[in-house]
Backbone as CSV, one residue per row, in Angstrom:
resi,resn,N_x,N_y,N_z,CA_x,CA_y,CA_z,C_x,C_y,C_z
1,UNK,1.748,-6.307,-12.360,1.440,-6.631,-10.978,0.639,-5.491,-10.351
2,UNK,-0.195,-5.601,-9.871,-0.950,-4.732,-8.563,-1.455,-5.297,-7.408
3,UNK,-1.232,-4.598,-6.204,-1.192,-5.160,-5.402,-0.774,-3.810,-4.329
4,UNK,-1.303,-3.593,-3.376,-0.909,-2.968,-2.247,0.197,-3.373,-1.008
5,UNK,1.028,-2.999,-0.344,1.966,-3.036,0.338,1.819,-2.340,1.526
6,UNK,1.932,-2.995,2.721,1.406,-2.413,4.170,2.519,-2.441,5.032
7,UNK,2.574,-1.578,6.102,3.563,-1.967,7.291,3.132,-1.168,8.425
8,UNK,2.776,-1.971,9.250,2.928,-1.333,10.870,3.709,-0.943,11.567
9,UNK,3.804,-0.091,12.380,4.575,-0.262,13.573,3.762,-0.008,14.686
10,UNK,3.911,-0.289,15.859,3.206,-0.989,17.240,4.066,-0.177,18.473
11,UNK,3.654,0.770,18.975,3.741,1.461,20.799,4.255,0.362,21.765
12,UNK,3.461,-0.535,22.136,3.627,-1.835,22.740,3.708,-3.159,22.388
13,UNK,4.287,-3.911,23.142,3.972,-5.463,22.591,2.571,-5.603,21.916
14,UNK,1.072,-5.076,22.327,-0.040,-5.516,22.056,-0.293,-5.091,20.915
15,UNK,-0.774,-5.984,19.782,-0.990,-5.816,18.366,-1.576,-4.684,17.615
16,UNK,-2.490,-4.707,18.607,-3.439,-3.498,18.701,-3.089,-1.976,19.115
17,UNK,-1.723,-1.698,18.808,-1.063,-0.549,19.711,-0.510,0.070,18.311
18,UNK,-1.121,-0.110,16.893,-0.364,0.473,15.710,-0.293,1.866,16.438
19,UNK,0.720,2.905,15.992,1.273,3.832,15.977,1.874,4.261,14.741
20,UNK,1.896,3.720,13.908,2.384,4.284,12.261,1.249,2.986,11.441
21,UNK,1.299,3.674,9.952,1.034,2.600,8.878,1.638,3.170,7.733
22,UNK,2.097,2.185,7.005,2.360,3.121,5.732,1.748,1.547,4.545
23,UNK,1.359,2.526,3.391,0.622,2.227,2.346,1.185,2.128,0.962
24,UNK,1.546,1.303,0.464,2.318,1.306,-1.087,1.156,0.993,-2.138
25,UNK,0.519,1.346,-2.827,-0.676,1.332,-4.015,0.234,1.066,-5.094
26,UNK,0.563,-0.269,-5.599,1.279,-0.830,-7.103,0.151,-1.230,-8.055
27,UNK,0.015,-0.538,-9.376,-0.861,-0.521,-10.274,-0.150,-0.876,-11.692
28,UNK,-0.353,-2.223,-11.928,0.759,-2.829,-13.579,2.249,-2.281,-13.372
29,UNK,2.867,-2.660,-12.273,4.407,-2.446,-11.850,4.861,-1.244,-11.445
30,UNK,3.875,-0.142,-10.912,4.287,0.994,-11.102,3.653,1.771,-9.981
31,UNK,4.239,2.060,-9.061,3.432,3.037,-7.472,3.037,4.008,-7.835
32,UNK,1.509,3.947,-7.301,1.012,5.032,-7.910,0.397,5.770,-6.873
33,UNK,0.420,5.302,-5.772,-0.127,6.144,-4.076,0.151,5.492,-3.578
34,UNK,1.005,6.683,-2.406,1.583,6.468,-1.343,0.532,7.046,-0.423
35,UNK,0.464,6.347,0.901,0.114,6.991,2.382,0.537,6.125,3.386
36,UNK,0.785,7.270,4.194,1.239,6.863,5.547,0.545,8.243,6.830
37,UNK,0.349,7.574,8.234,0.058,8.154,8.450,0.350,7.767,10.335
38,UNK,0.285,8.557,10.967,0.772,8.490,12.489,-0.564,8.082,13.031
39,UNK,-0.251,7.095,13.929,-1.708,6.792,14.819,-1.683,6.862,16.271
40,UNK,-2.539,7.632,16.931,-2.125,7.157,18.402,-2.735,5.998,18.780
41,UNK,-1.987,5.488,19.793,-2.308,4.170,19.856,-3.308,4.191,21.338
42,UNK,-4.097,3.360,21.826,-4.891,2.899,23.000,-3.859,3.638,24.392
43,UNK,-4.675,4.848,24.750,-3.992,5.791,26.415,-2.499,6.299,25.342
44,UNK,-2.143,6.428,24.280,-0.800,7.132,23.885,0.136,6.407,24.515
45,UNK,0.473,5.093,24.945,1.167,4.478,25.738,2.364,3.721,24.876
46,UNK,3.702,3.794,25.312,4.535,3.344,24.277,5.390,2.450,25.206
47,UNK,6.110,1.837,24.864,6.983,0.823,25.431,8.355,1.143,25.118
48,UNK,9.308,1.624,25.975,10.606,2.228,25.368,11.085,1.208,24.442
49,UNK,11.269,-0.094,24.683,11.965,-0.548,23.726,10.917,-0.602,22.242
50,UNK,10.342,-0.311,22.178,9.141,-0.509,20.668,9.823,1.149,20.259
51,UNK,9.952,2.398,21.090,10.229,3.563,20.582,12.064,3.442,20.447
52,UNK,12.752,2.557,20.903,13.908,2.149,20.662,14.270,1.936,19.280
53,UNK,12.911,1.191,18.854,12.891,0.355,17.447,12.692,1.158,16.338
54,UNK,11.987,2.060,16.303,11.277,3.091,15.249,11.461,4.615,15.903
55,UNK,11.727,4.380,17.205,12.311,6.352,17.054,10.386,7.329,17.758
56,UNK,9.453,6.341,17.631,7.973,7.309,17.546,7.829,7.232,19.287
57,UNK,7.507,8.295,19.714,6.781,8.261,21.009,5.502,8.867,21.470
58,UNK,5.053,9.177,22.599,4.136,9.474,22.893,3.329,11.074,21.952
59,UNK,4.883,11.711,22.394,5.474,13.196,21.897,4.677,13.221,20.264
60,UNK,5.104,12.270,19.710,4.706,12.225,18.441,2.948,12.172,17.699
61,UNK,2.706,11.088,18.762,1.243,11.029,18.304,0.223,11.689,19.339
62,UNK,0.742,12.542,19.679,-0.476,13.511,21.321,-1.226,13.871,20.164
63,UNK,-1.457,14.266,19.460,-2.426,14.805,18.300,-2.681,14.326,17.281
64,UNK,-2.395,12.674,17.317,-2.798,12.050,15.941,-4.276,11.774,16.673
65,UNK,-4.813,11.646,15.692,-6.115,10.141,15.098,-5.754,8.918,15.887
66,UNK,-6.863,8.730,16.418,-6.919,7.123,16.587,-7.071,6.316,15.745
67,UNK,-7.032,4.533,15.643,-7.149,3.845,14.519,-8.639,3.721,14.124
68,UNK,-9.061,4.192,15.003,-11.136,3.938,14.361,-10.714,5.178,13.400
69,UNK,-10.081,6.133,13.793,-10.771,7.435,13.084,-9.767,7.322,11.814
70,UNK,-9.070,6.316,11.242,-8.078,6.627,10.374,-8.278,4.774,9.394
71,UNK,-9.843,4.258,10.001,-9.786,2.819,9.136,-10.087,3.213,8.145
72,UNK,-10.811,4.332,7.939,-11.728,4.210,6.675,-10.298,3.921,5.261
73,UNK,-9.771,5.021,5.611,-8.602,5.705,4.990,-7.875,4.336,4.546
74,UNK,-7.288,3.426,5.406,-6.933,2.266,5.425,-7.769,1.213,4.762
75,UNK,-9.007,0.883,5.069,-9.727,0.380,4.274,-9.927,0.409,2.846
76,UNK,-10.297,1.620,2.767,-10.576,2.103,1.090,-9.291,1.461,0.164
77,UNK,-8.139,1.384,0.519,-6.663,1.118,0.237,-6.277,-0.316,-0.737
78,UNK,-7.361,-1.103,0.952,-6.835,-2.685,0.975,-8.116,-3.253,0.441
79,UNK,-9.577,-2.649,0.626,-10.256,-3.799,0.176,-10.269,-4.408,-1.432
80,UNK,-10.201,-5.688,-1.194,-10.716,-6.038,-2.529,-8.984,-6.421,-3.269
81,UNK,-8.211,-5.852,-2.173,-6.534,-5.959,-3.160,-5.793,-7.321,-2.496
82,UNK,-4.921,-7.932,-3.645,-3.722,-8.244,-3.381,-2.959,-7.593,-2.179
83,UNK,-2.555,-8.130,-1.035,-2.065,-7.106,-0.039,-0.854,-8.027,0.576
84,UNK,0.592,-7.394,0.185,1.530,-7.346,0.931,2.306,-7.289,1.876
85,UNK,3.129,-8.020,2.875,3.739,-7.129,3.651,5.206,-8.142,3.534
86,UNK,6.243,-7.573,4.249,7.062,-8.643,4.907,7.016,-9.162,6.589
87,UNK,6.923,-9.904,6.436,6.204,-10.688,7.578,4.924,-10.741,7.989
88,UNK,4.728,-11.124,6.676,2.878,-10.685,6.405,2.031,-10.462,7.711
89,UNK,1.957,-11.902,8.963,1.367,-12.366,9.929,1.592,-11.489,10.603
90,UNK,2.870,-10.531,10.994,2.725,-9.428,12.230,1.844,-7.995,11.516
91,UNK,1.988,-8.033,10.296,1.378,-6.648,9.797,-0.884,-7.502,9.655
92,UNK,-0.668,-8.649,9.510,-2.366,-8.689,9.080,-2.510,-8.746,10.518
93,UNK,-1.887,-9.379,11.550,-2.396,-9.187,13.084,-3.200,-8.163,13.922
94,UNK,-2.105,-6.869,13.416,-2.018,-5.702,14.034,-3.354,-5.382,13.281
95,UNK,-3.342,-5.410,12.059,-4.692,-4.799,11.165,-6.376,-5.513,11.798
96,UNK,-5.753,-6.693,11.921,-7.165,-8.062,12.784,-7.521,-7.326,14.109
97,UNK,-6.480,-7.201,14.708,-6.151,-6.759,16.011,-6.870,-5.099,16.447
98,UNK,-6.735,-4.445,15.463,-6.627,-3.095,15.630,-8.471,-3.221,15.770
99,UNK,-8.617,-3.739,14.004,-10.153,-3.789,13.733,-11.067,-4.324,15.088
100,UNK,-10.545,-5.349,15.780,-11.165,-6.089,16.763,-11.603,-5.397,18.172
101,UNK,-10.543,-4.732,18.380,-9.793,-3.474,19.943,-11.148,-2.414,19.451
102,UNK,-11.153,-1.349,18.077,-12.104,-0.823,18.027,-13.708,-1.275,17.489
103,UNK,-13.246,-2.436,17.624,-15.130,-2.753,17.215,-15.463,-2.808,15.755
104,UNK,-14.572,-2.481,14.801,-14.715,-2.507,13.603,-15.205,-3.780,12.370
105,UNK,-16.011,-3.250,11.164,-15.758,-4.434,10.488,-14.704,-4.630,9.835
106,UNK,-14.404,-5.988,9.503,-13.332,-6.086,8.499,-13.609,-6.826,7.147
107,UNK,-15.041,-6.406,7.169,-15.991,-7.208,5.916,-14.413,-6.295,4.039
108,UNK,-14.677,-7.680,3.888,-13.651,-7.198,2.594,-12.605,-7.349,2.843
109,UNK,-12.401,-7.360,3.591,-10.679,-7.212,3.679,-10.016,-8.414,3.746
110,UNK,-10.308,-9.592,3.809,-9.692,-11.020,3.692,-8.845,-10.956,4.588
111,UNK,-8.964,-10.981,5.675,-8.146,-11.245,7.269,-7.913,-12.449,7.320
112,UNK,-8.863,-13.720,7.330,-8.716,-14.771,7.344,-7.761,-15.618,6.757
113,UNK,-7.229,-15.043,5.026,-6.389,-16.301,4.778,-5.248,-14.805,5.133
114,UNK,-4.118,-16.040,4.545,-2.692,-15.343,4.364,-2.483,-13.878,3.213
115,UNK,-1.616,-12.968,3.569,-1.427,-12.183,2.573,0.125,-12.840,1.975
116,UNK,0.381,-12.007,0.662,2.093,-12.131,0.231,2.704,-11.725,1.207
117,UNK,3.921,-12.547,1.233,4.669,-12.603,2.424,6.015,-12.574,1.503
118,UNK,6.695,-11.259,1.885,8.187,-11.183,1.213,9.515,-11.934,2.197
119,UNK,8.895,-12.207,3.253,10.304,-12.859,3.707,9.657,-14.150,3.027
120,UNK,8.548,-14.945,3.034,8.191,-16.389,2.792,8.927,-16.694,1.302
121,UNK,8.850,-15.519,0.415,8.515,-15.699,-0.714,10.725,-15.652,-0.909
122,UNK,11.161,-14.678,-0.345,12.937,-14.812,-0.507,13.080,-15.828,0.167
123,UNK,12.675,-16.690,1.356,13.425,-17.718,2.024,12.915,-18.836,0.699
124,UNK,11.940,-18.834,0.089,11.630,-19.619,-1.419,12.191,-20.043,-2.140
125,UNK,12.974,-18.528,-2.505,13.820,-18.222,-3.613,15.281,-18.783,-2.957
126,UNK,15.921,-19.205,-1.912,16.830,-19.538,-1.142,17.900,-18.732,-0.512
127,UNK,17.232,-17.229,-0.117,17.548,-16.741,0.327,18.237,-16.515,2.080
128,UNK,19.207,-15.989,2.567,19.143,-15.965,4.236,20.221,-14.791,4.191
129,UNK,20.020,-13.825,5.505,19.069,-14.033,6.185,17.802,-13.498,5.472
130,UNK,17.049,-12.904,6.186,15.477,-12.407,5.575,14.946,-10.926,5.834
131,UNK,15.200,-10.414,7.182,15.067,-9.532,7.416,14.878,-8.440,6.396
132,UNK,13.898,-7.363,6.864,13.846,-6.199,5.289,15.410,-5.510,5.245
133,UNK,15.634,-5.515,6.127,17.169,-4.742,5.898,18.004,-5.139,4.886
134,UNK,17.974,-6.872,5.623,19.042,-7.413,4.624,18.511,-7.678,3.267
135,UNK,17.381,-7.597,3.010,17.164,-8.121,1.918,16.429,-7.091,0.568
136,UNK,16.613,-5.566,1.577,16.858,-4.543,0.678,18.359,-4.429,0.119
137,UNK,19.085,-4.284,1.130,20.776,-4.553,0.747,20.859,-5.147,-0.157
138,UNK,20.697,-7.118,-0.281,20.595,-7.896,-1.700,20.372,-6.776,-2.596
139,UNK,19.097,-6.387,-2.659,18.866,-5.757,-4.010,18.951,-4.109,-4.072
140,UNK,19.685,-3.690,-3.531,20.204,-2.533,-3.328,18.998,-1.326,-3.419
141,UNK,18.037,-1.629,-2.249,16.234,-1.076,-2.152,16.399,-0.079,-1.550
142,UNK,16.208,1.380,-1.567,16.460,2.308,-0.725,15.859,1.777,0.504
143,UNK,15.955,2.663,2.064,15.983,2.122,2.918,15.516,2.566,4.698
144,UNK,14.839,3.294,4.777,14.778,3.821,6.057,14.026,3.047,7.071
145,UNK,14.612,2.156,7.849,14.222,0.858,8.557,13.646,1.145,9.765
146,UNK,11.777,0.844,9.586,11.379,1.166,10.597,10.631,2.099,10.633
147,UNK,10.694,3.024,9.544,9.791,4.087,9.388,8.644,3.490,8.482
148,UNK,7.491,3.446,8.882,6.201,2.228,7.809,6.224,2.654,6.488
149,UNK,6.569,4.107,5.763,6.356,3.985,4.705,7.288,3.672,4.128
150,UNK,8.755,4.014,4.074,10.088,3.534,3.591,9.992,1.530,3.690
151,UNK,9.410,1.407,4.827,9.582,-0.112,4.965,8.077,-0.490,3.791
152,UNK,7.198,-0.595,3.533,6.096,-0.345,2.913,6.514,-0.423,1.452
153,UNK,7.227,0.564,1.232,7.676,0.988,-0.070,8.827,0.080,-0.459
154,UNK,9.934,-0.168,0.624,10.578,-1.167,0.169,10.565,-2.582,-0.191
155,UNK,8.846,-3.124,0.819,8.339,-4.221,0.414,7.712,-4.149,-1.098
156,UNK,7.163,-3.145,-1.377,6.582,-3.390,-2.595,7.332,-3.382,-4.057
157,UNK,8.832,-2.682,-3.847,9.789,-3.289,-4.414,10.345,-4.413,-4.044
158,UNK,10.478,-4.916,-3.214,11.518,-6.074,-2.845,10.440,-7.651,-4.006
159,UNK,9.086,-7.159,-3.481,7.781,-8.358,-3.966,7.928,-8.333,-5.384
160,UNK,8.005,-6.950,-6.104,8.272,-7.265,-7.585,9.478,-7.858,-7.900
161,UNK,10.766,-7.495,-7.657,11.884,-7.812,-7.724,11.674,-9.709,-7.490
162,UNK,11.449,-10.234,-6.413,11.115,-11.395,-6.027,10.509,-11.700,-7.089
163,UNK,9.010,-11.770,-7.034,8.351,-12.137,-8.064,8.975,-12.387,-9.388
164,UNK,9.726,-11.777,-9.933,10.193,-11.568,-11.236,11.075,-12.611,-11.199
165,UNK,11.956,-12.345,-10.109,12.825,-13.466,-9.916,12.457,-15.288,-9.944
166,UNK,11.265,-15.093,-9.492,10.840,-16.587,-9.643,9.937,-16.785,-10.647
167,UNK,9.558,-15.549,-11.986,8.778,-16.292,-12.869,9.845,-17.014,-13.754
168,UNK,10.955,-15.985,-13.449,12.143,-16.092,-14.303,12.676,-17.746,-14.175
169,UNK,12.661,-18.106,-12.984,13.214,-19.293,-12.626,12.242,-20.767,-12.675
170,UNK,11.307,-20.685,-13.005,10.505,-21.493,-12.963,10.020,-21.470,-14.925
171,UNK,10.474,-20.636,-15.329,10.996,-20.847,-17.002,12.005,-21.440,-17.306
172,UNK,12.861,-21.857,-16.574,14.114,-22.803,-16.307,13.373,-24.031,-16.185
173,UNK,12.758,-24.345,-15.295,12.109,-25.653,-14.762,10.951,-26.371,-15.994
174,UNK,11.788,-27.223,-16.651,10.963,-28.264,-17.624,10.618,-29.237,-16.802
């Protein structure tokens, strides 16, 4: 399997407000680069309950990079890959979103269709609930919830694990 693994986290409700990303690089079953990296988001503006959620505030990113100045980095990552997330639609949003807010292209990057989706793919498998928490727990995935690269990293285990699980099961199915 290869395939990259993404996760946002977001300052405000607005999509476009990433404040973290983290990056899982899976090359024939096996992580082979990690990045993650702090973003400030549009005025450094955070929403207590979003810093409720993940712990990041203003404090944190006064001296990051903005997301123009940190696509390339991001780009280079995803184009052209298999790309992951759990809850695919809020992580390709924020990425649509971000690209859109700064003016960016998103030539390559396949925004348009769907990415792998690890909750789609366990509620599949007949899983509940879905959440990454719980469904690192199932498979006993290390775990730091909320921080993009731990969550990142745990998707890109949770997708092999899954995956495996349903080639396995569909070798059952005559």
């Amino acid at each position: 399997m290869t395939f990259v693994a993404i996760d946002f986290e977001t300052a405000t409700s607005q999509p476009y407000s990433a404040c973290a990303v983290g990056i899982i690089s899976v090359q024939d079953s096996v992580i082979t680069d990690e990045f993650e990296c702090l973003i400030q988001p549009p005025k450094n503006l955070y929403f207590q309950q979003n810093t409720k959620v993940h712990g990041l505030s203003a404090n944190d990113t006064k001296h990051a990079l903005s997301f123009d100045n940190v696509f390339v980095e991001i780009q280079q990552r995803l184009i052209g890959k298999q790309v992951v997330a759990h809850n695919e639609s809020f992580d390709r949003n924020v990425l649509k979103q971000c690209i859109a807010h700064y003016q960016l292209s998103s030539k390559g990057l396949l925004l348009h269709r769907n990415w792998n989706c690890t909750v789609k793919l366990s509620q599949h498998l007949g899983y509940s609930p879905n959440k990454l928490s719980d469904c690192c727990q199932r498979f006993n995935i290390p775990l730091q919830h909320h921080d993009a690269l731990s969550d990142a990293r745990a998707c890109a285990i949770l997708f092999m694990q899954l995956s495996a699980q349903q080639r396995k099961n569909k070798m059952y199915l005559f």
